[in-house]
C-alpha positions in Angstrom: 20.1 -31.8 101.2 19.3 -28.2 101.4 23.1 -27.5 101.0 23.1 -29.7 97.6 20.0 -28.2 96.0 21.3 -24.6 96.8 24.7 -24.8 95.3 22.7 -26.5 91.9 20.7 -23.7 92.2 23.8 -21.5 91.9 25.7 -23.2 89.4 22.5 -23.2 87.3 22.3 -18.9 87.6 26.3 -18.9 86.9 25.2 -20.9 83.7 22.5 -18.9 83.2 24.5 -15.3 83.9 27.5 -16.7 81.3 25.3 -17.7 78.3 23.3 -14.6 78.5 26.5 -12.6 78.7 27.6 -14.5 76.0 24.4 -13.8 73.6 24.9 -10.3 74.4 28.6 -9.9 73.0 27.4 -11.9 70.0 24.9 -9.5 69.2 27.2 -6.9 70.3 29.4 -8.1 67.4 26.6 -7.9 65.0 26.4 -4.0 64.8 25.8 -1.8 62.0 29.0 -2.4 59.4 29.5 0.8 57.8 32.8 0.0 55.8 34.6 -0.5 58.9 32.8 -2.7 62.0 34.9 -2.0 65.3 32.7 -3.8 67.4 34.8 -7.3 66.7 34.1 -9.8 69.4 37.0 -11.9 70.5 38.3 -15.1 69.6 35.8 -17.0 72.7 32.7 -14.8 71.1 33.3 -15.9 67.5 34.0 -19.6 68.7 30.2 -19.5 71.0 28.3 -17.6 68.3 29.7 -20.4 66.3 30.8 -17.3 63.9 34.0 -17.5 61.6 37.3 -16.1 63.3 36.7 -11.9 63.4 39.7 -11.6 61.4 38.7 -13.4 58.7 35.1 -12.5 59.0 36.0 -9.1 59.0 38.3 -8.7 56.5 35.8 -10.8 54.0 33.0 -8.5 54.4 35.5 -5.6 54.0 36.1 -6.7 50.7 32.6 -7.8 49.4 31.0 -3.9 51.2 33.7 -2.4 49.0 33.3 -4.1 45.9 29.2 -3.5 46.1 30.2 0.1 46.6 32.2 -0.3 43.1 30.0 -1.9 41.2 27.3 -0.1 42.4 28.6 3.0 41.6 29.5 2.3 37.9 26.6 1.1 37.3 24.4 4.5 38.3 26.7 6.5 36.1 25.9 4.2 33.2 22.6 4.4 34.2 22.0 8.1 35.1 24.5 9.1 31.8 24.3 6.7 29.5 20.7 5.2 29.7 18.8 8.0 31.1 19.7 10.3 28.2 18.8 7.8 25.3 15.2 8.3 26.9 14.9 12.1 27.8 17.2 13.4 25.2 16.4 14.2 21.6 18.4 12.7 18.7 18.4 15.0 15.5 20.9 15.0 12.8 23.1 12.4 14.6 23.9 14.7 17.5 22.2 14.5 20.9 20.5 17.3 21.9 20.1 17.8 25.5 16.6 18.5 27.5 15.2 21.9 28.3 16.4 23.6 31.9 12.5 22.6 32.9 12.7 19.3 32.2 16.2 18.8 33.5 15.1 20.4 37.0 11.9 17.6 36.8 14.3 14.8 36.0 16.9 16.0 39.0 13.7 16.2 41.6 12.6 13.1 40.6 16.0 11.5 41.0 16.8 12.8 44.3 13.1 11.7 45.6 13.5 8.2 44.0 16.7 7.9 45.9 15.2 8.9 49.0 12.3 6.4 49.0 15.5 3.5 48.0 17.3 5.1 50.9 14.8 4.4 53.5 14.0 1.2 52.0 17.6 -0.2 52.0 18.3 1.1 55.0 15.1 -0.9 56.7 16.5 -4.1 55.0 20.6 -3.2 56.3 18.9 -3.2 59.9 16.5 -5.9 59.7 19.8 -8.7 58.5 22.4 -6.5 60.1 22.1 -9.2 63.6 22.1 -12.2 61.7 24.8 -11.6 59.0 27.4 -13.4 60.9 25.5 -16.8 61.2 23.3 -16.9 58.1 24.6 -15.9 54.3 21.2 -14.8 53.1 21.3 -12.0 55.6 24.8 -11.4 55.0 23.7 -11.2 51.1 20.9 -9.0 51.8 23.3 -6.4 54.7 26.0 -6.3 51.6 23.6 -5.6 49.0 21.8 -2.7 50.3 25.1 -0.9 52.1 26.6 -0.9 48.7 23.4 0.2 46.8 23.0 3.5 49.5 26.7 4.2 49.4 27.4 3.6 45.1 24.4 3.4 43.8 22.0 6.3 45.3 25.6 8.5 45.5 25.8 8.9 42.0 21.7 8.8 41.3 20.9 11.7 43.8 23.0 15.0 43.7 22.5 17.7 45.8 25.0 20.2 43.9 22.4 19.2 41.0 19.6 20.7 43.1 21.1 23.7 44.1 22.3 24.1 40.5 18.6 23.4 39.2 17.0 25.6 42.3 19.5 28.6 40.9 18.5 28.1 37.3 14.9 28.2 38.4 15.4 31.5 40.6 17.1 33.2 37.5 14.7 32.4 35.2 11.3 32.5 36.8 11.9 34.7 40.3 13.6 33.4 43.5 10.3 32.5 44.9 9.8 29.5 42.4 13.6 28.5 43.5 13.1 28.3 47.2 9.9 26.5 46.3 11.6 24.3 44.2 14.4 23.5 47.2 11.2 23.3 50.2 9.6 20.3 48.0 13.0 18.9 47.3 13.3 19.0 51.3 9.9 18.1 53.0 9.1 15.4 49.6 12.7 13.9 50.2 12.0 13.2 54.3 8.2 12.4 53.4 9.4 9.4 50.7 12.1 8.5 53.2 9.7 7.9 55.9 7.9 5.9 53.4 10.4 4.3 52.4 11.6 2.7 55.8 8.2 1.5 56.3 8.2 -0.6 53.2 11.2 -1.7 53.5 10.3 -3.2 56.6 7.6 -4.8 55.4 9.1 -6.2 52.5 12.0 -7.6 55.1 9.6 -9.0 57.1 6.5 -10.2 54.5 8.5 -10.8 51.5 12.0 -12.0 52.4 12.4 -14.8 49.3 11.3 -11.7 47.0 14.1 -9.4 49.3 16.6 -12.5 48.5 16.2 -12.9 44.8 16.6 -9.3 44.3 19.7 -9.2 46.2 21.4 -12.0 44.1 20.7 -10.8 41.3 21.3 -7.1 41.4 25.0 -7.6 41.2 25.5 -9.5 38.4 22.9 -6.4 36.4 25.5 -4.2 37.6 27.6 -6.1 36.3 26.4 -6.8 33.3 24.8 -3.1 32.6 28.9 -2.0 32.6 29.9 -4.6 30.5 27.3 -4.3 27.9 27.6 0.0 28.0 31.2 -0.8 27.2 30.8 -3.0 24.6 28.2 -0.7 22.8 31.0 1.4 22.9 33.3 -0.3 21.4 31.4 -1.3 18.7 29.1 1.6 17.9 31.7 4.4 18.8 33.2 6.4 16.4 36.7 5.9 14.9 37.9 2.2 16.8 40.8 1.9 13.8 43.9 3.6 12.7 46.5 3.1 10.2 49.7 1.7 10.8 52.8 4.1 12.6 55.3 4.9 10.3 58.3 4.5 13.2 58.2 1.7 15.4 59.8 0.6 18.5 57.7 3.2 21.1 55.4 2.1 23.3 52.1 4.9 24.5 49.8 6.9 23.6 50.7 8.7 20.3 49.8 12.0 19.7 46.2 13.0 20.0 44.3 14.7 17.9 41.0 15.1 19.4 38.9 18.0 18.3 38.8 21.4 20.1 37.5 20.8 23.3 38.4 17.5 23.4 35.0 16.5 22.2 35.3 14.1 18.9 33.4 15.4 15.8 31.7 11.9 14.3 28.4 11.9 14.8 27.0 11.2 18.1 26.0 7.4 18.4 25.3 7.4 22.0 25.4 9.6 24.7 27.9 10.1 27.6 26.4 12.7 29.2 23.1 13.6 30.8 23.4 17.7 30.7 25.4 17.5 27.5 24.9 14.4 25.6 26.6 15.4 22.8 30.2 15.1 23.9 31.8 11.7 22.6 34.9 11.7 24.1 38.1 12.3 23.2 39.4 11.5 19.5 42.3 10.3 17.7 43.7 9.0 21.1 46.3 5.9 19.9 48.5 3.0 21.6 51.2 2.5 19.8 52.7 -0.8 20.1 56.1 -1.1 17.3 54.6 -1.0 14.1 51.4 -1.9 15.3 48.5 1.4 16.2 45.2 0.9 17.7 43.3 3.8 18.2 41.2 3.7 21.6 37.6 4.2 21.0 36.4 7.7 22.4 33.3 6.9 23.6 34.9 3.9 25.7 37.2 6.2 26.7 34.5 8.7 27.7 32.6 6.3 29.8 35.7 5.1 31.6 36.4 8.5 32.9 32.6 9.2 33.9 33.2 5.6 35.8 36.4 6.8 37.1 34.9 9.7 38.4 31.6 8.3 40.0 33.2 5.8 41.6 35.6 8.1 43.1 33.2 10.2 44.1 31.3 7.7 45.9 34.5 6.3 47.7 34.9 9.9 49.2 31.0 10.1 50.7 31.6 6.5 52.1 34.8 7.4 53.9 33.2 11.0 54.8 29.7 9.9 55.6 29.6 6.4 57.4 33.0 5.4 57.7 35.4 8.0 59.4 32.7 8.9 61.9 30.4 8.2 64.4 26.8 7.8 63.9 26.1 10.9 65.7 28.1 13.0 63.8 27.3 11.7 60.6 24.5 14.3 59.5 27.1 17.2 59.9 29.5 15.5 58.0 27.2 14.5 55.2 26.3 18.4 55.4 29.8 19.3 55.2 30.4 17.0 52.0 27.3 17.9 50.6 28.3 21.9 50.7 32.1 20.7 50.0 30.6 19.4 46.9 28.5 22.6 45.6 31.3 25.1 45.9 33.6 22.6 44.1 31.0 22.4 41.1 30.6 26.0 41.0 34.1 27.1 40.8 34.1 24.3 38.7 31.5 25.7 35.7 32.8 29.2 36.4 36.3 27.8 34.7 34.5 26.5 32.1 
């Protein structure tokens, strides 16, 4: 009898012993995505955690973390460039006129502390749903949501070549002491609202998860829709959308352009592309010729797709740089070394200008 209940009692702790090594590769599985998740579990952990295959888990949330990147990052250059300025920058004469150095230098601070505070908070809501994303969709919707806002969204909104630029101005035109001051609060405020951030982010995961939800499904159709919309306003308000017909026919391209010096169109500015100089509009007199058929290509469209092209771009690299090519421990040197990367290139880039 003894015999009997002993061997029960040891079939029961081999039991025991599997399923808690099997609840410890599932949540194994379930660690932090960052564009590329390595910790897969095999085919027998997938099929326990009652997960899809890893493949095909894997290779679907690959897809839906790099589209929210996307998206995410069109939508802050449309915000930061196109609705920002209507806002901040004065509008005289049908040109834009672009804000004083002071009040640029408020607007970059308070961008770069805004999207230290969103930091902390998205990245309180990535860990609170990062476990559960493989078994339940609203966590899965909330993980994908706020990777892709901190990787496109707060890339494009917070800029540190645009402090450095603004700390410089600063020093040159009111003493280096202001400048160092102006780069201290930029520093202490940015960890201080960070800090915050996470903790109400927590709290929000944890109080106000429906809210957390409904935010999350419906942010990515207004990124979607703020694009959209930006580009129709283009279209229609934007300067010069027609062209007579080509005399040849038979090509097919862009005919020759005849944008203004600088490549800057001279119509007057319906709405801005640009938050330090809001009066560019493009680039004019650009034309598809199609047989005896021309359409010209509206500049400020045109505009706007390159400022997309360019933020999107942009926040591709930091992705790849920042969370996906290394470790998590080596990640603040490399976000230093893009960050500094980043400066020189926009300084050698204004001293060609």
């Amino acid at each position: 009898m003894r015999d009997v209940e002993l061997s029960s009692v040891g079939h029961w702790s081999s039991r025991q012993s599997n399923e808690h090594r099997t609840q410890v590769r599932c949540k194994q599985s379930s660690s932090s995505f960052d564009g590329a998740d390595v910790g897969v579990p095999d085919g027998s952990a997938a099929k326990a955690c009652g997960a899809p295959s890893p493949t095909t888990f894997d290779s679907r949330e690959r897809l839906q973390f790099w589209r929210s990147v996307l998206e995410n990052a069109a939508a802050s250059e449309v915000a930061v460039n196109v609705c920002l300025p209507c806002f901040v920058c004065a509008h005289r004469a049908g040109v834009w006129e672009a804000p004083s150095e002071a009040v640029l230098s408020s607007i970059v601070l308070v961008l770069n502390l805004v999207g230290c505070f969103l930091e902390g908070f998205f990245k309180s809501t990535r860990l609170f749903s990062q476990t559960m994303r493989r078994s339940q969709v609203a966590n899965q919707l909330v993980f994908i949501t706020s990777q892709g806002v901190s990787e496109g969204f707060l890339n494009v909104l917070t800029s540190f070549p645009d402090i450095s630029g603004s700390a410089a101005t600063i020093a040159l035109s009111q003493g280096t002491v202001r400048g160092v001051f102006y780069c201290i609060v930029q520093l202490l405020g940015g960890i201080a609202v960070y800090r915050l951030g996470r903790d109400v982010g927590w709290s929000c995961a944890q109080r106000h998860w429906p809210a957390v939800l409904r935010f999350c499904g419906f942010w990515p159709i207004f990124c979607r829709g703020l694009v959209l919309v930006s580009f129709l306003a283009m279209v229609v308000l934007g300067p010069g959308t027609s062209a007579p017909p080509a005399r040849g026919g038979g090509a097919v391209g862009l005919a020759g352009a005849e944008a203004s010096h600088g490549g800057a169109s001279s119509s007057p500015s319906t709405l801005p592309l640009d938050l330090h100089a809001p009066h560019l509009q493009g680039l004019a007199n650009i034309r598809i010729v199609y047989d005896e058929y021309t359409f010209t290509v509206p500049p400020l469209a045109l505009g706007l797709l390159v400022g997309i092209a360019m933020s999107v771009s942009g926040a591709v690299v930091a992705t790849l740089f920042c969370s996906v090519l290394f470790p998590e421990g080596s990640r603040p040197l490399a976000r230093f070394a893009t960050n500094l990367a980043a400066t020189v290139l926009t300084l050698l880039a204004q001293a060609r200008v």
